[in-house]
C-alpha positions as CSV (number, residue, x, y, z in Angstrom):
1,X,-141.9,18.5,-92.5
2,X,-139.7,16.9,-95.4
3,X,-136.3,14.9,-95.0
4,X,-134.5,18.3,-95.4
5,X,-136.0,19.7,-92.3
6,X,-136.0,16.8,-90.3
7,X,-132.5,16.7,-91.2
8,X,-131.8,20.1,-89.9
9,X,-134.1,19.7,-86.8
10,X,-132.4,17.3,-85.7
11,X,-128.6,18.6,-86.0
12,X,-130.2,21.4,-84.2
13,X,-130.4,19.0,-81.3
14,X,-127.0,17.5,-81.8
15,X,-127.7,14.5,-83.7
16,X,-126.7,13.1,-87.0
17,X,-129.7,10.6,-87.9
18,X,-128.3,7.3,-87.2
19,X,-130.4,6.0,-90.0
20,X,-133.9,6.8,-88.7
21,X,-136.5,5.9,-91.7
22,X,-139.4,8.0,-91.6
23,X,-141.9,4.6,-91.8
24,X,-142.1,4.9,-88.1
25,X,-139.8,1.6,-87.4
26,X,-137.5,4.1,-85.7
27,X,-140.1,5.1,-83.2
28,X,-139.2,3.4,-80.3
29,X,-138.9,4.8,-76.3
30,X,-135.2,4.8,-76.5
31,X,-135.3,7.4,-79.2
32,X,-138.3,9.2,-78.2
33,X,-136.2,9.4,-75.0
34,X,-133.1,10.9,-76.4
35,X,-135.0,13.2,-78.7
36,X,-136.4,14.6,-75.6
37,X,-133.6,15.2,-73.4
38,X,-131.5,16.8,-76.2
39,X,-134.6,19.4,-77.3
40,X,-134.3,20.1,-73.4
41,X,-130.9,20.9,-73.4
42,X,-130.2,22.5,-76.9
43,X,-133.4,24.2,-77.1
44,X,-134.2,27.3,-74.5
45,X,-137.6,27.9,-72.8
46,X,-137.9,31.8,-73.3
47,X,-140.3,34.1,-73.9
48,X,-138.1,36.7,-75.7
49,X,-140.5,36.9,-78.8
50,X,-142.9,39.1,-76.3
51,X,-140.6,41.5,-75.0
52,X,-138.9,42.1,-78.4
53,X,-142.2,42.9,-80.0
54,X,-141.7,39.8,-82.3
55,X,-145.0,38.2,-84.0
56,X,-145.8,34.5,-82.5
57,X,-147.4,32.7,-85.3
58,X,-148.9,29.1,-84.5
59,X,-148.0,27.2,-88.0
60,X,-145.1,24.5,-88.7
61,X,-142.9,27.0,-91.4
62,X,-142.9,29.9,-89.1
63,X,-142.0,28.1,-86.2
64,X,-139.1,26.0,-88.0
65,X,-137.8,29.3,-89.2
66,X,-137.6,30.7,-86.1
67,X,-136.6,27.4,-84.2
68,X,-134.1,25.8,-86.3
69,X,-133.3,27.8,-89.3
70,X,-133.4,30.9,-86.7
71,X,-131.8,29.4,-83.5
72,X,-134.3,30.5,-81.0
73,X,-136.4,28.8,-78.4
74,X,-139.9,29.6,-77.4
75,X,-142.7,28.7,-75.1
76,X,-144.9,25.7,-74.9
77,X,-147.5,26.4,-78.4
78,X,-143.9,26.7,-80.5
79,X,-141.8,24.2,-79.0
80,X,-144.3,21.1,-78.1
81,X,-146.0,22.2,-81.8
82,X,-142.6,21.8,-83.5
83,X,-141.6,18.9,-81.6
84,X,-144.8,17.0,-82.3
85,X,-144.0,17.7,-86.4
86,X,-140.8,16.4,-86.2
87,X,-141.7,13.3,-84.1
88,X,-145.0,12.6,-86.7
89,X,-142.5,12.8,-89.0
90,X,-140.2,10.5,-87.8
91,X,-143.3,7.6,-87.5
92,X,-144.3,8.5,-83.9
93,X,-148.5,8.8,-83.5
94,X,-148.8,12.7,-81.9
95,X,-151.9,14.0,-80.4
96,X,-152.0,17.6,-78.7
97,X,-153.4,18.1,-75.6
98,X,-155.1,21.3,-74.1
99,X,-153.7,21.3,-70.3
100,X,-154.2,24.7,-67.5
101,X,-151.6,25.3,-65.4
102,X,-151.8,25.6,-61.8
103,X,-150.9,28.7,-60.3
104,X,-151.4,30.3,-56.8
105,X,-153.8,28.8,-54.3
106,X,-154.4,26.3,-56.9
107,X,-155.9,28.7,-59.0
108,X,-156.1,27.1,-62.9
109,X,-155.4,29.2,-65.5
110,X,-157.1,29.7,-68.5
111,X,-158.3,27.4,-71.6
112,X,-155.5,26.4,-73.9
113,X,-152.8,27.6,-71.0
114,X,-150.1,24.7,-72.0
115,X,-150.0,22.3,-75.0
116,X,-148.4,19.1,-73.8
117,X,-148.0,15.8,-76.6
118,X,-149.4,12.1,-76.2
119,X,-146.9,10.0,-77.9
120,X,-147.3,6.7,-79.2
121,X,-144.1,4.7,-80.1
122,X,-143.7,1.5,-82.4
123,X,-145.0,-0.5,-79.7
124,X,-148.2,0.5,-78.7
125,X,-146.5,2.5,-75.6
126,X,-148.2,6.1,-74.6
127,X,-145.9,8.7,-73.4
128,X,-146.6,12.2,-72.2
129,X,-144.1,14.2,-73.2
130,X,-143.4,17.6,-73.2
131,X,-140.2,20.3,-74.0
132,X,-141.9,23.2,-73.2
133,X,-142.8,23.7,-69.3
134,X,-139.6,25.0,-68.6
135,X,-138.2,23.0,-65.0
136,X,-140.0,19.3,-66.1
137,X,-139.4,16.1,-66.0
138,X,-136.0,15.6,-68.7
139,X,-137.8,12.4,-70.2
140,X,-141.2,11.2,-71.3
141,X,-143.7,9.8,-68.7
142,X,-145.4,7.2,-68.8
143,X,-149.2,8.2,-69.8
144,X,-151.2,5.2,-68.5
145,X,-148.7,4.7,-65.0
146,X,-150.9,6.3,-61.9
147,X,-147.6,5.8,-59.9
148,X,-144.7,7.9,-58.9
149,X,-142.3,8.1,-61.7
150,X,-138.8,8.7,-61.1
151,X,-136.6,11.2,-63.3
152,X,-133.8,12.9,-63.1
153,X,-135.4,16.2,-62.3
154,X,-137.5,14.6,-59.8
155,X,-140.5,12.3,-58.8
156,X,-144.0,13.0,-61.2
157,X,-146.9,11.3,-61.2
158,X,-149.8,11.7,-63.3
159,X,-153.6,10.9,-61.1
160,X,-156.8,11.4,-62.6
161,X,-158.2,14.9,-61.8
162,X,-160.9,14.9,-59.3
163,X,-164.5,16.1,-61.3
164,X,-164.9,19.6,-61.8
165,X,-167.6,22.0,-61.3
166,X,-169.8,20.7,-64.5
167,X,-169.4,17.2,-63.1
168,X,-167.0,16.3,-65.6
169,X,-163.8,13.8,-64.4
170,X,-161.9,13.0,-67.6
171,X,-159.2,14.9,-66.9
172,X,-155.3,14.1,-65.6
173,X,-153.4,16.4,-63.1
174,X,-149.6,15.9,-63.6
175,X,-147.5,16.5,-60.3
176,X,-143.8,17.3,-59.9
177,X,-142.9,16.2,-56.1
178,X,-146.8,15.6,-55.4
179,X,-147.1,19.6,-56.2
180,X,-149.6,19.9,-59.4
181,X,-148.2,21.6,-62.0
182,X,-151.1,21.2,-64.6
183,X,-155.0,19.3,-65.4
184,X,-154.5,17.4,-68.8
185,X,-157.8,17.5,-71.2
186,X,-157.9,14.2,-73.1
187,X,-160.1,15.7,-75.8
188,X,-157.4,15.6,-79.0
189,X,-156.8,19.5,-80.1
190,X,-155.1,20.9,-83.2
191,X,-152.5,23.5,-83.0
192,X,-155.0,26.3,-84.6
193,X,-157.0,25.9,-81.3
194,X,-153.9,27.4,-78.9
195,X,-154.2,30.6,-81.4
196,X,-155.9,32.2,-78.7
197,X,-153.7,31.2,-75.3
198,X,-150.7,32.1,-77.6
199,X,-151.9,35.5,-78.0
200,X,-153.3,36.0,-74.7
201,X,-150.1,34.5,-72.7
202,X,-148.4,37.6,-75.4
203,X,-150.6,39.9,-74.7
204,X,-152.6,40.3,-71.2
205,X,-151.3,42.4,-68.3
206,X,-152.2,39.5,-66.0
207,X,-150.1,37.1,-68.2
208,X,-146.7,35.8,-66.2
209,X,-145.0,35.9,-69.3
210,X,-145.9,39.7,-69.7
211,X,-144.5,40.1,-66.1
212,X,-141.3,38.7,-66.9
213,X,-137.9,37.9,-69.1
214,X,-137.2,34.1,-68.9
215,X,-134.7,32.0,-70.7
216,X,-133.4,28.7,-69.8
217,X,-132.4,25.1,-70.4
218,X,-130.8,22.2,-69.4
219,X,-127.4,21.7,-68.9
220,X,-124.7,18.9,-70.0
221,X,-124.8,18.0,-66.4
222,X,-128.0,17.7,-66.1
223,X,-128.3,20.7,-63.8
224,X,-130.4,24.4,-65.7
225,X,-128.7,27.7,-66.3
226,X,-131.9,30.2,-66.7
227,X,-130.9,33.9,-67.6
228,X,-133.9,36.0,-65.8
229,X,-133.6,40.0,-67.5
230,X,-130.1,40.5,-66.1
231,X,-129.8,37.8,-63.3
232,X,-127.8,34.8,-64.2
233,X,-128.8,31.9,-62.7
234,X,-126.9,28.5,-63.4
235,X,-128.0,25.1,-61.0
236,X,-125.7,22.3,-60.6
237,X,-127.3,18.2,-60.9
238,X,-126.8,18.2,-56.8
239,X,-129.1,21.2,-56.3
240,X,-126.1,24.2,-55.8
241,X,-127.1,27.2,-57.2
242,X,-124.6,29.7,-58.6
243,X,-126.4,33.6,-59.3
244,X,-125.1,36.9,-60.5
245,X,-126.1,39.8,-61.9
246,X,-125.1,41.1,-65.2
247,X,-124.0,44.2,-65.9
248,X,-124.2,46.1,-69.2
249,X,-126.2,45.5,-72.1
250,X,-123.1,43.9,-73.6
251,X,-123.0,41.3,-71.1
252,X,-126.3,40.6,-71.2
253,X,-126.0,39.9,-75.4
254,X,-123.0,37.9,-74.7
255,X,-124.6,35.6,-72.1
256,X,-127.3,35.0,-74.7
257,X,-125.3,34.0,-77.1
258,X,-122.7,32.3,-75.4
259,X,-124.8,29.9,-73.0
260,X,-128.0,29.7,-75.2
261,X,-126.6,30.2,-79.0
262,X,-129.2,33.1,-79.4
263,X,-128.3,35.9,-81.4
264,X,-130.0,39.1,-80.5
265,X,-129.5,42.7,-81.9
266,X,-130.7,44.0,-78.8
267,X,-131.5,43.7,-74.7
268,X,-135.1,42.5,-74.6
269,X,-137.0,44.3,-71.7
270,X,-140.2,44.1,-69.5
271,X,-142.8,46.8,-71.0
272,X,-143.9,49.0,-68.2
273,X,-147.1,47.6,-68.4
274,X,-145.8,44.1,-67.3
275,X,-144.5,45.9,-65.2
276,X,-147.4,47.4,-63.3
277,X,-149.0,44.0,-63.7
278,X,-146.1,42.7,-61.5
279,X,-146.9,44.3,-58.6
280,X,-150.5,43.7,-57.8
């Protein structure tokens, strides 16, 4: 990622670069911090791309097209991959992590589920961080802390993972208010190894981002406004929650547009097979 990118990147998030070098002595917690929380809230969570029959391709000029040059958001492969380029760019150390989410009855779901980032800042400091998990913590956690960490989306903690079935123990489990939301490999990945869990997460029946239409992102506030297929859902920073259903199609485009900054042509929509994968 050149200086022109970065550039652009980072007025996508709202920021002029307050004289950042790119020999890393700008890579500190306070900025990782703020580079976080603004991706979060300038940057939507969706999962448009797989309703609107739109190719998802896993390499840094496709997804800065379709992420800054195109305004857009994304699910965790595009957004965490992107984020980690501009952060190695900026002088942070970035290491991608393999994670599988938890699901129902603490079922895990399949290799390469999530990507999630290990940041290391000018100081020797490790930092989990992470822009695309949707509802997650709104700053970096500590990685070595096996204590409750306070954010403002809530308390998270990251425990080492109890051994699995092969014996093996090396693994993390993060948890949002003691629920688990994922098991963190340590081995270090490249972003050519999620290839497959982008294209299965875009393609399988069984896949909850087959089942459904999800866009959302942080507010000002510090609350989320998520627009779910036509339901409109926008939560205040004290927990209030505010829903309606949109009408036409028209509505729909606008609401796009107007609380996310996407511009789409037309109404993405559930294929019937997501559908029928819904309901068993």
């Amino acid at each position: 990622m050149d200086t022109t990118q970065v550039d652009a990147y980072l007025r996508r998030l709202g920021i002029e670069r307050p004289g950042w070098d790119l020999d890393g002595a700008g890579a500190t917690i306070e900025v990782l911090r703020e580079l976080h929380l603004r991706h979060l809230k300038a940057v939507p969570f969706e999962n448009l791309s797989v309703h609107l029959g739109e190719e998802i391709v896993l390499e840094e000029g496709r997804l800065w097209e379709k992420v800054v040059a195109g305004r857009r958001g994304g699910f965790c492969y595009e957004l965490n991959g992107l984020f980690g380029e501009l952060l190695g760019a900026l002088g942070f150390g970035v290491t991608l992590l393999a994670a599988r989410t938890y699901g129902g009855r603490g079922r895990l779901g399949v290799p390469y589920d999530h990507l999630a980032l290990l940041v290391r800042t000018v100081d020797g400091g490790e930092w989990l961080a992470d822009v695309g998990f949707g509802a997650h913590s709104h700053l970096p956690l500590a990685f070595g802390e096996r204590g409750e960490q306070v954010d403002p989306a809530g308390t998270f903690r990251i425990a080492d993972a109890e051994p699995d079935a092969a014996g093996v123990g090396l693994d993390l489990v993060v948890l949002f208010d003691e629920e688990p939301q994922y098991r963190l490999e340590l081995r270090p990945r490249v972003l050519d190894d999620f290839v497959i869990g982008a294209w299965w997460q875009a393609t399988a029946p069984t896949s909850h981002f087959m089942r459904s239409l999800v866009c959302s992102r942080i507010t000002e506030d510090g609350g989320r406004i998520t627009l779910s297929g036509r339901t409109l859902k926008q939560t205040g920073p004290d927990g209030k929650r505010q829903q309606r259903e949109l009408g036409n199609d028209a509505e729909v485009l606008a609401a796009y547009w107007e609380r996310f900054g996407i511009v789409l042509d037309r109404v993405p929509a559930v294929a019937e097979r997501g559908r029928a994968a819904g309901r068993v």
